[in-house]
Every structure is written in C-alpha cells, then in structure tokens.
DRENFI-628739 format. One record per atom (N, C-alpha, C): residue number from 1; chain; atom name; x, y, z. Coordinates in nm, 4 decimals. Example, Ala and Ser with C-alpha at 12.3 -4.5 7.8 and 13.67 -1.06 7.14 Angstrom:
{1, A, N, {1.3190, -0.5690, 0.7800}}
{1, A, CA, {1.2300, -0.4500, 0.7800}}
{1, A, C, {1.3200, -0.3300, 0.7800}}
{2, A, N, {1.2850, -0.2250, 0.7080}}
{2, A, CA, {1.3670, -0.1060, 0.7140}}
{2, A, C, {1.2900, 0.0030, 0.7870}}
This chain:
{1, A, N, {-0.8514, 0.5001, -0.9388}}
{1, A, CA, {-0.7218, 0.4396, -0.9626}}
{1, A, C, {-0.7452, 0.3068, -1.0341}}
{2, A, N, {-0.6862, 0.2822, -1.1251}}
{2, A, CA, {-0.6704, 0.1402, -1.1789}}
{2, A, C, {-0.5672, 0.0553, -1.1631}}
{3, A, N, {-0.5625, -0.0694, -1.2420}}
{3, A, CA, {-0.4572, -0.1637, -1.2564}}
{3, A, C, {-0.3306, -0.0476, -1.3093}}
{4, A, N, {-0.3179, 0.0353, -1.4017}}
{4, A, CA, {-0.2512, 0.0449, -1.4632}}
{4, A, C, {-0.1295, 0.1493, -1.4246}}
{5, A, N, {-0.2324, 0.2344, -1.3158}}
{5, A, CA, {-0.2064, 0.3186, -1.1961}}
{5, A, C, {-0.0852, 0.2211, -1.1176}}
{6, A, N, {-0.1234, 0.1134, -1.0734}}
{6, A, CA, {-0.0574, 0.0407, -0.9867}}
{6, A, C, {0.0429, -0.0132, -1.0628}}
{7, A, N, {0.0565, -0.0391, -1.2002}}
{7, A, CA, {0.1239, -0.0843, -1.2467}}
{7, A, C, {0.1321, -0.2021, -1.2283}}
{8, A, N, {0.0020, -0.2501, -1.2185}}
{8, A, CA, {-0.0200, -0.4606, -1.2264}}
{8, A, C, {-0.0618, -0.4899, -1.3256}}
{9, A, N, {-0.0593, -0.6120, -1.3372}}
{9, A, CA, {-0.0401, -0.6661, -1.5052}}
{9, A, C, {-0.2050, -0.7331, -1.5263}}
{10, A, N, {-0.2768, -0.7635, -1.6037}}
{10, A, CA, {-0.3601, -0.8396, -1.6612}}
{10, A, C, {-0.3650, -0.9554, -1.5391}}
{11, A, N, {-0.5107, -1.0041, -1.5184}}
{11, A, CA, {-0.4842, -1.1203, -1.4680}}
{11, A, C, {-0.6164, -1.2062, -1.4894}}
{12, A, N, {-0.5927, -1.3355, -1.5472}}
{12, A, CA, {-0.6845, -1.4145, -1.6256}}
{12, A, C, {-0.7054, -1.5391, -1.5239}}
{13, A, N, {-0.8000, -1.5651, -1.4994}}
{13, A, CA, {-0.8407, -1.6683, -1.4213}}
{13, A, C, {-0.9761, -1.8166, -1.4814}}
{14, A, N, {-0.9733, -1.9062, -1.4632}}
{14, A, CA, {-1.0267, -1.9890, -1.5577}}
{14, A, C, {-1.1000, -2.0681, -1.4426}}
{15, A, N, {-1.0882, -2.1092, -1.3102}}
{15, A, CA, {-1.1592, -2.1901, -1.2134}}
{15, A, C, {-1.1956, -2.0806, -1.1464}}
{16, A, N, {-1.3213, -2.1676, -1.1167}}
{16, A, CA, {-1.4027, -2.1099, -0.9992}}
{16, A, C, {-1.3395, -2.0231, -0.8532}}
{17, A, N, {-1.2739, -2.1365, -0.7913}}
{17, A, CA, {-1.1902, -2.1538, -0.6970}}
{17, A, C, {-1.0675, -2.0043, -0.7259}}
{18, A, N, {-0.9831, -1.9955, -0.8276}}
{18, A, CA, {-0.9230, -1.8674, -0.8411}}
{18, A, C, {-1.0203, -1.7294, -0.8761}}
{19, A, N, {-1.0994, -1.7174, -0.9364}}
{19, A, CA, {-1.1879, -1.6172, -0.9749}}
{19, A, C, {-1.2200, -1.5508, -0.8226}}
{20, A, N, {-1.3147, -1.6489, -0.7235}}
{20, A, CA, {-1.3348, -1.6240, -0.6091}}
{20, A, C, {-1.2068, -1.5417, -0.5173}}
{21, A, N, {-1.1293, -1.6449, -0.5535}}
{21, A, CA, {-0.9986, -1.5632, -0.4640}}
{21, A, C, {-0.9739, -1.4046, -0.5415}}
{22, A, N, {-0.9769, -1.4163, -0.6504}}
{22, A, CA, {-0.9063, -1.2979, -0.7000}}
{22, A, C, {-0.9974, -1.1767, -0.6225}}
{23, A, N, {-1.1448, -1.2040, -0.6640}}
{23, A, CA, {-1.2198, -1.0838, -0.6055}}
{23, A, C, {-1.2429, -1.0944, -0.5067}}
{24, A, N, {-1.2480, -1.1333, -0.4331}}
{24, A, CA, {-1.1890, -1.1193, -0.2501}}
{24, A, C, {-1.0521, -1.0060, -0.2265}}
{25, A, N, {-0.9667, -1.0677, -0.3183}}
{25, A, CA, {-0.8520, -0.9676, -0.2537}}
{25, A, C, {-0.9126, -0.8289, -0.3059}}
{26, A, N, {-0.9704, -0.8068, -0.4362}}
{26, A, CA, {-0.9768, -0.7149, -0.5392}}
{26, A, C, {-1.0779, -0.6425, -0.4295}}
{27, A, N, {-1.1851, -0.6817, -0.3440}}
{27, A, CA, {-1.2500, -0.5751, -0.2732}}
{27, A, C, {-1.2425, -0.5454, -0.1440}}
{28, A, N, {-1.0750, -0.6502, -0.1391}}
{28, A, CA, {-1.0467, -0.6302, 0.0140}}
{28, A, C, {-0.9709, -0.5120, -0.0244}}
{29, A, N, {-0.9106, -0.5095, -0.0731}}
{29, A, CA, {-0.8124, -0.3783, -0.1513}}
{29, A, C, {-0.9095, -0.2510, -0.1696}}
{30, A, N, {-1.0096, -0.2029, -0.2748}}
{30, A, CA, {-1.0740, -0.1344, -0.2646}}
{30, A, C, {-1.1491, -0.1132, -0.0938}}
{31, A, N, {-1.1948, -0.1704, -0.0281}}
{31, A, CA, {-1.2051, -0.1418, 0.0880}}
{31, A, C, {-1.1322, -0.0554, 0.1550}}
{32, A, N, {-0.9872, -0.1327, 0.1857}}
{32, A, CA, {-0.9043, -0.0785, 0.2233}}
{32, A, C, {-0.8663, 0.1052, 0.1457}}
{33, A, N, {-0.8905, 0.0932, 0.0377}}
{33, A, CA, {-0.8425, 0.1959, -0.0457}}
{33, A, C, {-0.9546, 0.3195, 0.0227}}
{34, A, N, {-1.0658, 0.2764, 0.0349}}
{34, A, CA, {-1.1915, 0.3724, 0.0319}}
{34, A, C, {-1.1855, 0.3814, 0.2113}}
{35, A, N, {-1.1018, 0.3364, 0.2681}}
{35, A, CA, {-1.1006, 0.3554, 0.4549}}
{35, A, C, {-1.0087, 0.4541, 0.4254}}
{36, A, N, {-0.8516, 0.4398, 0.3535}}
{36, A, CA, {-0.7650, 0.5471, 0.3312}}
{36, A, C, {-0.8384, 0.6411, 0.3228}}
{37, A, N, {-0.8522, 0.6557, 0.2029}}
{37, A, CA, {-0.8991, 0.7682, 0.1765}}
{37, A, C, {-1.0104, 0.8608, 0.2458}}
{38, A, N, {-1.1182, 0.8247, 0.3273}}
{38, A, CA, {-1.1905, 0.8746, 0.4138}}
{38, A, C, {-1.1383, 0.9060, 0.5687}}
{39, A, N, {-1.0324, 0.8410, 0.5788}}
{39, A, CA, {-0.9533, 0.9335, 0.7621}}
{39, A, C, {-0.8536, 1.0131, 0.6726}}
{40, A, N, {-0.8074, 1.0115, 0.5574}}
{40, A, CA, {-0.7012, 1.0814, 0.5306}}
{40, A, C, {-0.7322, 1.2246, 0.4661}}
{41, A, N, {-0.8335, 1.1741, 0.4136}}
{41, A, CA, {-0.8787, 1.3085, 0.3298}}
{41, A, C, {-0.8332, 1.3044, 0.2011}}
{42, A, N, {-0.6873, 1.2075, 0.1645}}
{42, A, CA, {-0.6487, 1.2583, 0.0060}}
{42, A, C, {-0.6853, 1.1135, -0.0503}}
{43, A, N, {-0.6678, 1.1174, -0.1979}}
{43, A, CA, {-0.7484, 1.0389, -0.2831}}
{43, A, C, {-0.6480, 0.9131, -0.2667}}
{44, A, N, {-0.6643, 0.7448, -0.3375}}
{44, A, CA, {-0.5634, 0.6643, -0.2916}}
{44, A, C, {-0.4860, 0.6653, -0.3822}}
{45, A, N, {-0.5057, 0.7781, -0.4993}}
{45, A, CA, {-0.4094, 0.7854, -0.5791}}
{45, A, C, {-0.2868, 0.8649, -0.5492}}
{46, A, N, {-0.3031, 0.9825, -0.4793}}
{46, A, CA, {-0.2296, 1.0402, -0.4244}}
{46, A, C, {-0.1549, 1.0440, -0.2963}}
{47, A, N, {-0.2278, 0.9534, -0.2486}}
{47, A, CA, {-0.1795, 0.8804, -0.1059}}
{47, A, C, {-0.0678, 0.7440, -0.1528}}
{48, A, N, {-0.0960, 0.6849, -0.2506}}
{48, A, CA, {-0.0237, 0.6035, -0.2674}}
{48, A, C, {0.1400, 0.6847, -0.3843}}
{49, A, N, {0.1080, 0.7746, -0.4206}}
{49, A, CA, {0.2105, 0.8006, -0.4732}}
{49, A, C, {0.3449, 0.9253, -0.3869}}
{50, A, N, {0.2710, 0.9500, -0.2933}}
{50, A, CA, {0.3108, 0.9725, -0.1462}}
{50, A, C, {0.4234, 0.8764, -0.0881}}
{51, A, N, {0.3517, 0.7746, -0.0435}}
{51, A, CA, {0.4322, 0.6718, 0.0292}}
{51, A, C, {0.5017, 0.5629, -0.0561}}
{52, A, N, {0.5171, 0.5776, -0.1624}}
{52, A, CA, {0.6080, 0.5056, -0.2440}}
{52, A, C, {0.7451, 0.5250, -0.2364}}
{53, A, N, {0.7666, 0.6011, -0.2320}}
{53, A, CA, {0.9093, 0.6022, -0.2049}}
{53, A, C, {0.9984, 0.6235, -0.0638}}
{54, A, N, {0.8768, 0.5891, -0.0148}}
{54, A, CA, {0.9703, 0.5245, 0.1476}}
{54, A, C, {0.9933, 0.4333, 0.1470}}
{55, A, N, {1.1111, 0.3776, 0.1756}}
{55, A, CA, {1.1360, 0.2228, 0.2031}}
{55, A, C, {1.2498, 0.2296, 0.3029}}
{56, A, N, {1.2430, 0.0454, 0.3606}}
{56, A, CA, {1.3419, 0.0102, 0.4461}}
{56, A, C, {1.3631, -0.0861, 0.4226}}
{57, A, N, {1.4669, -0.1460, 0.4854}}
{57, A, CA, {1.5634, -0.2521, 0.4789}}
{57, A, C, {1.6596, -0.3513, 0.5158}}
{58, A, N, {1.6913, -0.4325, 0.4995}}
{58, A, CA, {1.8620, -0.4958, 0.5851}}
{58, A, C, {1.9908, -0.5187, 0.4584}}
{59, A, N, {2.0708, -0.4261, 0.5427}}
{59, A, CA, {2.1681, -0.4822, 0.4607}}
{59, A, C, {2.2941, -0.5117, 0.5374}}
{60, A, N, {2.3254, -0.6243, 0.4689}}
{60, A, CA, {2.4899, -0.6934, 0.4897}}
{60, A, C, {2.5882, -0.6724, 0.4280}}
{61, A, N, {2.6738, -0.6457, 0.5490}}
{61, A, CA, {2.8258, -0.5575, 0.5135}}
{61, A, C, {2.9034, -0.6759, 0.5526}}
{62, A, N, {3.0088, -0.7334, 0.4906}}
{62, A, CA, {3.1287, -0.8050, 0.5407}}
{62, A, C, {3.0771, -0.9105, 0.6900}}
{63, A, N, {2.9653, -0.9301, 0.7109}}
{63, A, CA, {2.8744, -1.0555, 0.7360}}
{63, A, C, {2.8179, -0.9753, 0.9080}}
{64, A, N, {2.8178, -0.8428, 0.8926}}
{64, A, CA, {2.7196, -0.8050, 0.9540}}
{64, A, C, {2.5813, -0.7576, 0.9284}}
{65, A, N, {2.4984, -0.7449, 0.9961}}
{65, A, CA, {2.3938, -0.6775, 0.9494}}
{65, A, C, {2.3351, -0.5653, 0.9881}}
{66, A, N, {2.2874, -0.4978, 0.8962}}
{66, A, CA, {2.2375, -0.3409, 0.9191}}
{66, A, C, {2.0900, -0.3250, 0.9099}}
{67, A, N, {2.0216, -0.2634, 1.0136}}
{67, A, CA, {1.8835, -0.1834, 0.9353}}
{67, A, C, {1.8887, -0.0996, 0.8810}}
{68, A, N, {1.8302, -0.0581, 0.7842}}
{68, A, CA, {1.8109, 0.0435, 0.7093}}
{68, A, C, {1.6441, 0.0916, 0.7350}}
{69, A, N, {1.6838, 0.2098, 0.8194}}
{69, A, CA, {1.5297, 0.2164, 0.8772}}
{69, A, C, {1.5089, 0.3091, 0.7432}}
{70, A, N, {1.3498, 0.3472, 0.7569}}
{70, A, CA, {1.2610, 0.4202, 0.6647}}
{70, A, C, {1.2926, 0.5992, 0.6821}}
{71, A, N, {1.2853, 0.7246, 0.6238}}
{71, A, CA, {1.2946, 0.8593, 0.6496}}
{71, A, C, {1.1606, 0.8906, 0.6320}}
{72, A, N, {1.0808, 0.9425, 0.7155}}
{72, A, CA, {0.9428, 0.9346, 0.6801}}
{72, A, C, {0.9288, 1.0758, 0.7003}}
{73, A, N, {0.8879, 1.1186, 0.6384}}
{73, A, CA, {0.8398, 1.3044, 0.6460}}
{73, A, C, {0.7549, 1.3290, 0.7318}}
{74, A, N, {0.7160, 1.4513, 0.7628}}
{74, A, CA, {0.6459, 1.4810, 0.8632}}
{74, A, C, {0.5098, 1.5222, 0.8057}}
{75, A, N, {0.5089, 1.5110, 0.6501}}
{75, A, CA, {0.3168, 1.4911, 0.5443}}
{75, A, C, {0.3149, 1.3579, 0.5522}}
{76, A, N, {0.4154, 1.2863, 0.5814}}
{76, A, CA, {0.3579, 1.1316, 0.5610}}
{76, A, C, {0.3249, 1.1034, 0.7055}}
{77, A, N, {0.3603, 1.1085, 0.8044}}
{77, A, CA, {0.3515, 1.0935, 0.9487}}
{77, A, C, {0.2310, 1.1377, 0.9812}}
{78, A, N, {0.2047, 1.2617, 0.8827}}
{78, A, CA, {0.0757, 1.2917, 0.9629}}
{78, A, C, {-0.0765, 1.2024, 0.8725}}
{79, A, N, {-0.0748, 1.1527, 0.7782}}
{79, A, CA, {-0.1039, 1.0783, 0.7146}}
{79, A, C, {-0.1790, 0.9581, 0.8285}}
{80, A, N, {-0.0148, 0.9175, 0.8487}}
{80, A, CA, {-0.0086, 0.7576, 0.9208}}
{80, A, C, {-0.0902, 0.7721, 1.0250}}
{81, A, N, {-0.0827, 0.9540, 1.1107}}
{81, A, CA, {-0.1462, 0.9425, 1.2545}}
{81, A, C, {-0.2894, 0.9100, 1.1947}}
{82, A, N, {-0.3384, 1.0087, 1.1215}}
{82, A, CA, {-0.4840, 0.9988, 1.0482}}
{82, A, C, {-0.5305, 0.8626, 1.0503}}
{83, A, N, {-0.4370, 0.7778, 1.0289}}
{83, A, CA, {-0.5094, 0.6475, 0.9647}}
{83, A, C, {-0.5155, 0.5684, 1.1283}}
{84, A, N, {-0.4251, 0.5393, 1.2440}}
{84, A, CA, {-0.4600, 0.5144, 1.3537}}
{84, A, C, {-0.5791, 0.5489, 1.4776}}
{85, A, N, {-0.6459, 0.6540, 1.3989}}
{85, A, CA, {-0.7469, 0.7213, 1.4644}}
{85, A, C, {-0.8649, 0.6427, 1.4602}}
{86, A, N, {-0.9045, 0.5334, 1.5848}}
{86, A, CA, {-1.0007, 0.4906, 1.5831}}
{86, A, C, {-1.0869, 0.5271, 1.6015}}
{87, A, N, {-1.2636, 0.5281, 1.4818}}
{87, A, CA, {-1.3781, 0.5817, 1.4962}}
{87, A, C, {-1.4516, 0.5144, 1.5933}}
C-alpha cells in the first residue's frame, strides 16, 4: 500500500526534529499495518478498504443531540474479533 492508496499528499520536511517525527509515525503505522494484517489474514489494503465506510457520529437536531452509532457487518466484526485476540 502506498501514500497514494491512502490518498495522502506529499510531505516535505527540512529539520531534523520533523524528519524524526515523521518516521516514527511512518513505522508506527507500518507496524501497525503488518500486526493487521497477520491476526487478520487480509492484506492492509483490503482491510482498509473494508472499514472505510463505516462511520459514526453526533448530530444536532433543533438543540438536541443524537448518536449516530456505526452499522458494522458481521465480515467486519469478525475482523475486529481477530484483531482483539491476544497472542
């Protein structure tokens, strides 16, 4: 999967101090990506294009407020159990 996959933009860094940060997140992410993908079994490309279109929310009606919980399927659920399974 790439940047382009994710649909993130270019990112240019000029100090020390940001460079460091950037690749910290950049292999905390791949980390994370390569744990997915090994309890789940599917790739993080396909895992992530999976759970994209779940979402939740709050919304305000006439100055109440609502949750807008998530509809989560029962391929994504089983996903999620996968990933709680401590080795």
């Amino acid at each position: 999967m790439s940047k382009s996959d994710l649909k993130a933009r270019p990112i240019f860094h000029r100090k020390r101090d940001s460079i460091e940060a950037h690749l910290t997140i950049v292999f905390a992410a791949l980390a994370i990506a390569r744990t997915i993908e090994a309890q789940t079994g599917v790739s993080i490309q396909q895992f992530v294009k999976t759970v994209r279109p779940i979402r939740s929310g709050t919304v305000i009606l006439n100055g109440r407020t609502y949750q807008a919980e998530a509809q989560i399927p029962e391929s994504v659920a089983n996903l999620i159990q996968k990933l709680r399974v401590v080795h």
